[in-house]
Every structure is written in structure tokens, then in C-alpha cells.
Residue frames as qw, qx, qy, qz and C-alpha x, y, z in Angstrom:
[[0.850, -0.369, 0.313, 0.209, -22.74, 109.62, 66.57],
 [0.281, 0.798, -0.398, -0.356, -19.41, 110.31, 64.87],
 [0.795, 0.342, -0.350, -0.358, -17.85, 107.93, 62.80],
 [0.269, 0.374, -0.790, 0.404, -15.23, 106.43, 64.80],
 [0.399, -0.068, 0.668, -0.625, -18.11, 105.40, 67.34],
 [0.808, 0.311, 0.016, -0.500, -20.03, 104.13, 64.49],
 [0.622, 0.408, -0.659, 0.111, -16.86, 101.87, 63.46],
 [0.155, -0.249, 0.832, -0.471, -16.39, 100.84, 67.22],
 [0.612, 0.010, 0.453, -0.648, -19.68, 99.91, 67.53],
 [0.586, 0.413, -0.513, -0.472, -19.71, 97.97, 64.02],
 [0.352, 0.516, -0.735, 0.262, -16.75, 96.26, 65.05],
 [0.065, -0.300, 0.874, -0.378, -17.68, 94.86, 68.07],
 [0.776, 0.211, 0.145, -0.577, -21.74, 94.17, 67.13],
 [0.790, 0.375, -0.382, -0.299, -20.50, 92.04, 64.50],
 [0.396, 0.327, -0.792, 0.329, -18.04, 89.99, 67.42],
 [0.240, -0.450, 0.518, -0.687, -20.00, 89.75, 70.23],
 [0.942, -0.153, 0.085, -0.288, -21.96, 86.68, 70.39],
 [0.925, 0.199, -0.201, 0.254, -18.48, 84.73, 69.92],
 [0.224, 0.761, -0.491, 0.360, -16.07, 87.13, 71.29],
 [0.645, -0.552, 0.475, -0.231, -15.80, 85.13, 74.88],
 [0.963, 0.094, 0.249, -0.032, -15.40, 81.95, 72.45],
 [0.741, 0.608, -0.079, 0.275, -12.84, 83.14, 70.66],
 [0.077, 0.641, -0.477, 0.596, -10.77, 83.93, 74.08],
 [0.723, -0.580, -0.266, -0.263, -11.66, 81.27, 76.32],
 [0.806, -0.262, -0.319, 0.424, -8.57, 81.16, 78.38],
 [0.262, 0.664, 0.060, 0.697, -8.07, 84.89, 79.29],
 [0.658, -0.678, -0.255, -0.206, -10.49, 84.46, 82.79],
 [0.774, -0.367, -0.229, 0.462, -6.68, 84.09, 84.57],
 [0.471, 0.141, 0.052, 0.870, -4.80, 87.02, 83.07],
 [0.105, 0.587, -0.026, 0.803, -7.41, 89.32, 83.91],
 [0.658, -0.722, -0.208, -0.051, -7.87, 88.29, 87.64],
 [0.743, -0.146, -0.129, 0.640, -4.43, 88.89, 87.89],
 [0.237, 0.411, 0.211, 0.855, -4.59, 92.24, 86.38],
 [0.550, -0.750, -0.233, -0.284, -7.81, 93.34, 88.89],
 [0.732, -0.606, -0.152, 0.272, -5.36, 92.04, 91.55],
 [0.386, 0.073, -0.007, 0.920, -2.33, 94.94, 90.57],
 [0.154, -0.747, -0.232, -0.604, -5.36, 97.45, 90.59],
 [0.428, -0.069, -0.642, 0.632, -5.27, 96.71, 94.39],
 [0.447, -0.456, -0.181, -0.748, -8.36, 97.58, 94.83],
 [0.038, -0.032, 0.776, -0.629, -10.23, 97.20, 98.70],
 [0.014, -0.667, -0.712, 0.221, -13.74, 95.99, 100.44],
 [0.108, -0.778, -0.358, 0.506, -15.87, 98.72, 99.65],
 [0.303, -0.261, 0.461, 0.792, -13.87, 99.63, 96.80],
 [0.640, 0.601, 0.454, -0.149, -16.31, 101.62, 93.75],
 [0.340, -0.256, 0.688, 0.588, -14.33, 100.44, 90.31],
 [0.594, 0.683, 0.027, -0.425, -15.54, 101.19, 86.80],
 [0.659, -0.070, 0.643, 0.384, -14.74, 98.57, 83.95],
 [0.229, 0.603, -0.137, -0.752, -14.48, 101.16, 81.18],
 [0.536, 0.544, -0.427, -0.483, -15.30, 99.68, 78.05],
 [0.513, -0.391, 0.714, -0.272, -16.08, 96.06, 79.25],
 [0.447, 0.094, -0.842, -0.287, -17.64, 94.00, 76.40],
 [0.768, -0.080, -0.606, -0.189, -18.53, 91.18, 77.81],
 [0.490, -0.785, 0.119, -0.360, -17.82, 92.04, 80.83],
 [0.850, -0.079, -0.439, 0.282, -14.88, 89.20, 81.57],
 [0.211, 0.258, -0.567, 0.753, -13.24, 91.64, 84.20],
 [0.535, -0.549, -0.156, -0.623, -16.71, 91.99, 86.31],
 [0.915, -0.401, -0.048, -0.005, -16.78, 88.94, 88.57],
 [0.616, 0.064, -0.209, 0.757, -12.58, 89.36, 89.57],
 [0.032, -0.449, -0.026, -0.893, -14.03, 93.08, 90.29],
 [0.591, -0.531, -0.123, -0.595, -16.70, 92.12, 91.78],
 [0.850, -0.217, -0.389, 0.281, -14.59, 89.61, 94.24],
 [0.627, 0.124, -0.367, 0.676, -12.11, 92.44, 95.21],
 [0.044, 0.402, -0.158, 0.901, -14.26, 94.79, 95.86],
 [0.004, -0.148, -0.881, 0.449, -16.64, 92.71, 97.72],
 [0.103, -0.664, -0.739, 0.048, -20.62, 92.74, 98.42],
 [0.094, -0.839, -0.374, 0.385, -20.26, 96.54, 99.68],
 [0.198, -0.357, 0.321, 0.855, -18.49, 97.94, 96.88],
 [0.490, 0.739, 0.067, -0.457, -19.91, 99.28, 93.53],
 [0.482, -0.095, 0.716, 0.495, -18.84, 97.39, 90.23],
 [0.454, 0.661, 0.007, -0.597, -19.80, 99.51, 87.04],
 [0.494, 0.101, 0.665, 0.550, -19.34, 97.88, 83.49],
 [0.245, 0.783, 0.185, -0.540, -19.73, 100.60, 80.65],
 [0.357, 0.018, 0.732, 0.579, -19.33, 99.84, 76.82],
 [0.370, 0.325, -0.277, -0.825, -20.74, 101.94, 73.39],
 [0.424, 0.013, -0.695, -0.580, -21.81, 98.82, 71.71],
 [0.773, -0.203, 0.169, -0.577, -25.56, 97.51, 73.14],
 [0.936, 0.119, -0.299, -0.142, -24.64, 93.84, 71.53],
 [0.210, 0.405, -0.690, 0.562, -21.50, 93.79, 73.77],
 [0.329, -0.286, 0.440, -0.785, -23.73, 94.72, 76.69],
 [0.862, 0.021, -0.088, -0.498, -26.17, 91.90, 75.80],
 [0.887, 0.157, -0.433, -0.035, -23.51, 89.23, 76.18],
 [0.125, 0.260, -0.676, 0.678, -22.46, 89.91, 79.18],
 [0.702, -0.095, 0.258, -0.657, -26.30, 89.59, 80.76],
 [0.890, 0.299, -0.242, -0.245, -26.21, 86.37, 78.75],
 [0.474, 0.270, -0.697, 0.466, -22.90, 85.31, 80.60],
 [0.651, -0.602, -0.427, 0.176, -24.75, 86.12, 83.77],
 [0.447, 0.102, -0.241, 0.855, -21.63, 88.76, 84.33],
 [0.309, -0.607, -0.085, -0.727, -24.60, 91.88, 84.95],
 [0.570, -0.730, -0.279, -0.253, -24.84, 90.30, 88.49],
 [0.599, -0.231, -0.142, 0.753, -21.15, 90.91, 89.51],
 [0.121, -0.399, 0.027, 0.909, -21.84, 94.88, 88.33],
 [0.439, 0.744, 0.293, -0.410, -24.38, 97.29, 86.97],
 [0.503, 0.314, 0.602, 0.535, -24.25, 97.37, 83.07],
 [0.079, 0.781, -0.080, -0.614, -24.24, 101.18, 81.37],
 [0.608, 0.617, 0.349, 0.358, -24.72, 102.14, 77.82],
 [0.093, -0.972, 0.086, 0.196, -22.29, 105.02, 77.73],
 [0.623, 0.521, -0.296, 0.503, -18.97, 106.33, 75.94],
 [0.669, -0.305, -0.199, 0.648, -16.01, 106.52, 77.64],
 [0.214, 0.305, 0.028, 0.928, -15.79, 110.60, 76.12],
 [0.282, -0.333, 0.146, -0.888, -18.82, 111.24, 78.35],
 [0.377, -0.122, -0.917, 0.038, -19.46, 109.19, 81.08],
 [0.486, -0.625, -0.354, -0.497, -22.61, 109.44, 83.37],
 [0.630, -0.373, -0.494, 0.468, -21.06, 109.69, 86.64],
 [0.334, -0.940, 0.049, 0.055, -20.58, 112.60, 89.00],
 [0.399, 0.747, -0.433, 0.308, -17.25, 113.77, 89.03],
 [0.126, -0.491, 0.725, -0.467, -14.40, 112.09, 91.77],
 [0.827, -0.219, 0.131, -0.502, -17.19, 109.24, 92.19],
 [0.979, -0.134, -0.086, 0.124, -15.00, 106.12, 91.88],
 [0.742, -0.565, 0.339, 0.125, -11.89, 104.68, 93.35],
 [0.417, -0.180, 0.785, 0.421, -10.54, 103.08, 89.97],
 [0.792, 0.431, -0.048, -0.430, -11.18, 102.37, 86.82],
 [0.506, -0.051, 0.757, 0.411, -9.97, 98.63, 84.65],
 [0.525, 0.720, -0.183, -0.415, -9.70, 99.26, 80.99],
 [0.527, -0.120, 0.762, 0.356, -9.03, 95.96, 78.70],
 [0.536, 0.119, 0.604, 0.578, -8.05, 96.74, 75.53],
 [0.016, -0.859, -0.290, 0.421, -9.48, 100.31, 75.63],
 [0.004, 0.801, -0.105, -0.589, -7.01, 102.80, 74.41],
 [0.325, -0.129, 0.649, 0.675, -6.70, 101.64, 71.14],
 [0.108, 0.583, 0.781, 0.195, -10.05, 102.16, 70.23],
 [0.084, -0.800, -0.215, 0.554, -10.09, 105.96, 71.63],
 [0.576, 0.651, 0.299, 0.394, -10.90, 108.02, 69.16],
 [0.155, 0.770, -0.236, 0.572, -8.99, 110.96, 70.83],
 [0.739, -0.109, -0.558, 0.362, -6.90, 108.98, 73.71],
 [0.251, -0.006, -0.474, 0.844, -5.94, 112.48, 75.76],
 [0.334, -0.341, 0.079, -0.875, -9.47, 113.75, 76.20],
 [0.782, -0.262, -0.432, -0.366, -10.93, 110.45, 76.45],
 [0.720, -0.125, -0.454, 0.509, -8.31, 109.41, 79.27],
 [0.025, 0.230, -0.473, 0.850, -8.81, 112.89, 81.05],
 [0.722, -0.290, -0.237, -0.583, -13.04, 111.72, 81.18],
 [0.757, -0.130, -0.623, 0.148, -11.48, 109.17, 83.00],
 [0.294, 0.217, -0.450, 0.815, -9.60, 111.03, 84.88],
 [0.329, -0.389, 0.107, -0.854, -12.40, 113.45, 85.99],
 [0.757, -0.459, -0.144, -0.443, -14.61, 110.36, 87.72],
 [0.820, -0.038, -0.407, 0.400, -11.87, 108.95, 89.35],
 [0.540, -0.841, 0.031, 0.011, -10.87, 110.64, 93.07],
 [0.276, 0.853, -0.410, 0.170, -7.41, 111.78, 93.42],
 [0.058, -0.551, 0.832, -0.029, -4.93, 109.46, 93.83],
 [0.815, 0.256, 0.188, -0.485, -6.99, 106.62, 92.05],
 [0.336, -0.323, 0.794, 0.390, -6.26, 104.18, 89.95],
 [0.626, 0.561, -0.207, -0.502, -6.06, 103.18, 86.40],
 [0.383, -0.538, 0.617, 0.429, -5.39, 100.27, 85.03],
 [0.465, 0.585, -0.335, -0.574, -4.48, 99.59, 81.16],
 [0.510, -0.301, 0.806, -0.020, -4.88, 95.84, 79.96],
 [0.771, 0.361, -0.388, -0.353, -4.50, 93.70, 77.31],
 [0.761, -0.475, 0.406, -0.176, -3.86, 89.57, 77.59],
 [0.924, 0.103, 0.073, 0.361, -1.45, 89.77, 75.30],
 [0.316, -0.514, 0.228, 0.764, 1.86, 91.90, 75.43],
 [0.297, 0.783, -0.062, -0.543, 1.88, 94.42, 72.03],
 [0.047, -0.466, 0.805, 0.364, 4.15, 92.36, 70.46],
 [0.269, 0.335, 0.895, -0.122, 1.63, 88.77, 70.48],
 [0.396, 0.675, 0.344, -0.519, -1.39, 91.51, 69.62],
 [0.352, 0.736, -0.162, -0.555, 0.48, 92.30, 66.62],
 [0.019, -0.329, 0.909, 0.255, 1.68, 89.41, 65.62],
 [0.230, 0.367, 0.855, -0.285, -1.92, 88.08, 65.86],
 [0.395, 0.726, 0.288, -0.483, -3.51, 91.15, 63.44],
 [0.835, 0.239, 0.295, 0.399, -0.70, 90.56, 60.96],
 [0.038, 0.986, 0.034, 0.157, 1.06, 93.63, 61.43],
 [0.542, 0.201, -0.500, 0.645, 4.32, 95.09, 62.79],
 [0.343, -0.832, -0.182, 0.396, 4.34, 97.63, 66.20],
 [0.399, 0.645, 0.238, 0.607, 5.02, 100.93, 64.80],
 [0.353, 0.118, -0.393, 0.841, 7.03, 103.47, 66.57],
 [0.132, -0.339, 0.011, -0.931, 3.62, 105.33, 66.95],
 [0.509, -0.252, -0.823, -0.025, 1.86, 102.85, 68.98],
 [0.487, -0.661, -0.088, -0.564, -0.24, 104.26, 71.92],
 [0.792, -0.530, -0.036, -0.300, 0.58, 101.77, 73.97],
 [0.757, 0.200, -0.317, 0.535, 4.53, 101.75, 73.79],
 [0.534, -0.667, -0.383, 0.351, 5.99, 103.29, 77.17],
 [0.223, -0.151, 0.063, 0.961, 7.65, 106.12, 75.65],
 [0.133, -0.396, -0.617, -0.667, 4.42, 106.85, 74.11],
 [0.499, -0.635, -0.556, -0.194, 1.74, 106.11, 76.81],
 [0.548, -0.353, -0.385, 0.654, 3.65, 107.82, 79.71],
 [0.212, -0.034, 0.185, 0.959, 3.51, 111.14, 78.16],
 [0.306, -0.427, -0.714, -0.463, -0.23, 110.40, 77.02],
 [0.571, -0.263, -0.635, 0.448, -0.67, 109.72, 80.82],
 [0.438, -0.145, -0.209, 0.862, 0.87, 112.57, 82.05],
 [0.078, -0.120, -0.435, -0.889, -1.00, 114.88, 79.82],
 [0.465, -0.376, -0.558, -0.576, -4.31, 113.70, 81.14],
 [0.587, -0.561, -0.084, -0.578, -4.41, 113.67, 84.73],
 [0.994, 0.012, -0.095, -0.059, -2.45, 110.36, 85.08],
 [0.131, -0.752, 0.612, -0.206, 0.92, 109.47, 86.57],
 [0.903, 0.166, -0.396, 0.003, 2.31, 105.78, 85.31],
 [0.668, -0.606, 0.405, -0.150, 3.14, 103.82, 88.20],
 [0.682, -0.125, 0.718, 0.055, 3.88, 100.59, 86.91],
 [0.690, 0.560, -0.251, -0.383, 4.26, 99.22, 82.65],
 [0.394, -0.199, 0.862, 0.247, 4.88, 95.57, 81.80],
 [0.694, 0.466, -0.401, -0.374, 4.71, 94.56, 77.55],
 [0.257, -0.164, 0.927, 0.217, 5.63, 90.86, 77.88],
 [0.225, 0.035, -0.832, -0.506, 3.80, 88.01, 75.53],
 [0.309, -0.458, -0.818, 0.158, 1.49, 86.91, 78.25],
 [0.156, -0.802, -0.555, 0.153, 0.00, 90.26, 78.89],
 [0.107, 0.451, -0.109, 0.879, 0.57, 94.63, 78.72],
 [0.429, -0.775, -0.447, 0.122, -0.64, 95.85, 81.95],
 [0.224, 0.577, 0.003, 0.786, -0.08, 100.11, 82.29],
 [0.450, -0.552, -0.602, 0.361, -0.81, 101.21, 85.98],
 [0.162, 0.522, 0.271, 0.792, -1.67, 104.66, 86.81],
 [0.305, -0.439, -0.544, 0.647, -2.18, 107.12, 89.77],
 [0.151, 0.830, 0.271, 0.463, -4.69, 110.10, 89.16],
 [0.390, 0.153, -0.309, 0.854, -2.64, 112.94, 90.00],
 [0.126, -0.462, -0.081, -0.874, -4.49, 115.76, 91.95]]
């Protein structure tokens, strides 16, 4: 495992029995966010890097009983508090990196990704793996439930021109991997990056 996976994994081992506590009012901003995916019955949606799964059960509503609701995170203690939320029966739970994911290639519809791409340790390969299980003219979508501005004001920091997840930035990113940015709102109450796989 390389180090950057060994720091992700640290990082989120050492947050996960509390992380839902320390966010308990989020449960709205990302049912909203599921609902811009615009996903359908039948719909099969991959929550890349889920934690705790808090996007599952909003997933698992849109896509209904006959869809397919994946949740896939690196760190195991993540994965364990989501079973422990009960969230594992809105969607199957997967130990797996986003840089090599266990799917067949074109197999899903979508993928939701909260608070993902900051954590990629190499953002254009890891965001073309997306790409590759995601059917052509999929969706992506990028989400955090606070705008960049809140996030950083919250880590004690500034936003720095080099920010992944600023729209001159992330469009290009995008573009570069497979991805074609439909839709980008940065307000205080939420970043939400939309995406069409191209091909």
C-alpha cells in the first residue's frame, strides 16, 4: 500500500466511530445532491468512497428495490460504521480503492462521490477508473456539504489558486479523464460538480 493510502486510511480509522456525530445535519444536503444525479428505477449507482455510507439510503430510494447501490471506501473502520448505522442494507459494502475498482468495465449508470477528490492521490487517473465503470453518457457527481470556501474556513486555511475543486481547475481535470462538467455550484451550503462520461 503506498503511502498516501496509508495516510487516507489513518485519517479516516482514527474518525470513524464519530464521524456521523460530528456532521449530524448533512442527511438533507446529500439527498438533495443524489436528487441532481437524476438517477432512475433500476438505476446501478456506485458511492465511491462512502465512509459511512450517509449517501446510501437517498441512493438507495432513487434507485429503487431493482436497482444496484454499491458503497466502496479504502478504510475497513469506515466500512464498519456504516453496518453499524444499518446503511449496508440500502447497498452492498466493498473494500476497494477508487484507483482500482472491482467492477467490470461500463457496469454502472453513475457514480456519487462526497468529498472524494481531495483525497485522490493522483485525481486524473483516479477519475478516469471512474470513468472506465461508468457507461457512456453516465454520470458523476462531485459533493461536498459545504461550498470550498466554509471547508476552508473550517480547516483554518485559505483556498489556494491550486485547489482541485475550483471550476477553472476541475473542468480541465474533468475533461482530461473521460468527463464533461455539466453543472458546478461552490456556495456555503454545499459544492456540487456534475459530470457526463463522454464516449
Amino acid at each position: 500500500m503506498s503511502d498516501d493510502h496509508t495516510h487516507v486510511q489513518e485519517f479516516f480509522a482514527a474518525r470513524a466511530a464519530d464521524w456521523d456525530a460530528r456532521f449530524p445535519d448533512d442527511g438533507p444536503a446529500y439527498a438533495a445532491a443524489v436528487a441532481e444525479l437524476g438517477l432512475r428505477e433500476g438505476d446501478r449507482v456506485l458511492d465511491a468512497g462512502c465512509g459511512t455510507g450517509r449517501a446510501l439510503t437517498p441512493l438507495r430510494a432513487a434507485v429503487g428495490p431493482s436497482g444496484v447501490v454499491l458503497g466502496a471506501d479504502l478504510t475497513p473502520a469506515m466500512l464498519k460504521a456504516a453496518v453499524r448505522a444499518g446503511r449496508n442494507r440500502d447497498g452492498q459494502l466493498v473494500l476497494a480503492d477508487v484507483a482500482g475498482l472491482p467492477l467490470r468495465a461500463e457496469s454502472m449508470d453513475a457514480v456519487f462521490a462526497a468529498g472524494l477528490i481531495a483525497h485522490l492521490p493522483t485525481p486524473a487517473e483516479n477519475l478516469r477508473e471512474l470513468a472506465r465503470v461508468v457507461r457512456p453518457g453516465g454520470t458523476l457527481a462531485l459533493f461536498h456539504p459545504i461550498g470550498r470556501a466554509a471547508l476552508a474556513a473550517r480547516q483554518g486555511r485559505q483556498i489556494t489558486p491550486e485547489d482541485l475543486r475550483a471550476e477553472a481547475n476541475l473542468g480541465p481535470l474533468l475533461a482530461g479523464s473521460g468527463w464533461r462538467m455539466t453543472s458546478y455550484v461552490d456556495e456555503d451550503t454545499r459544492f456540487l460538480a456534475l459530470a457526463a462520461r463522454v464516449g
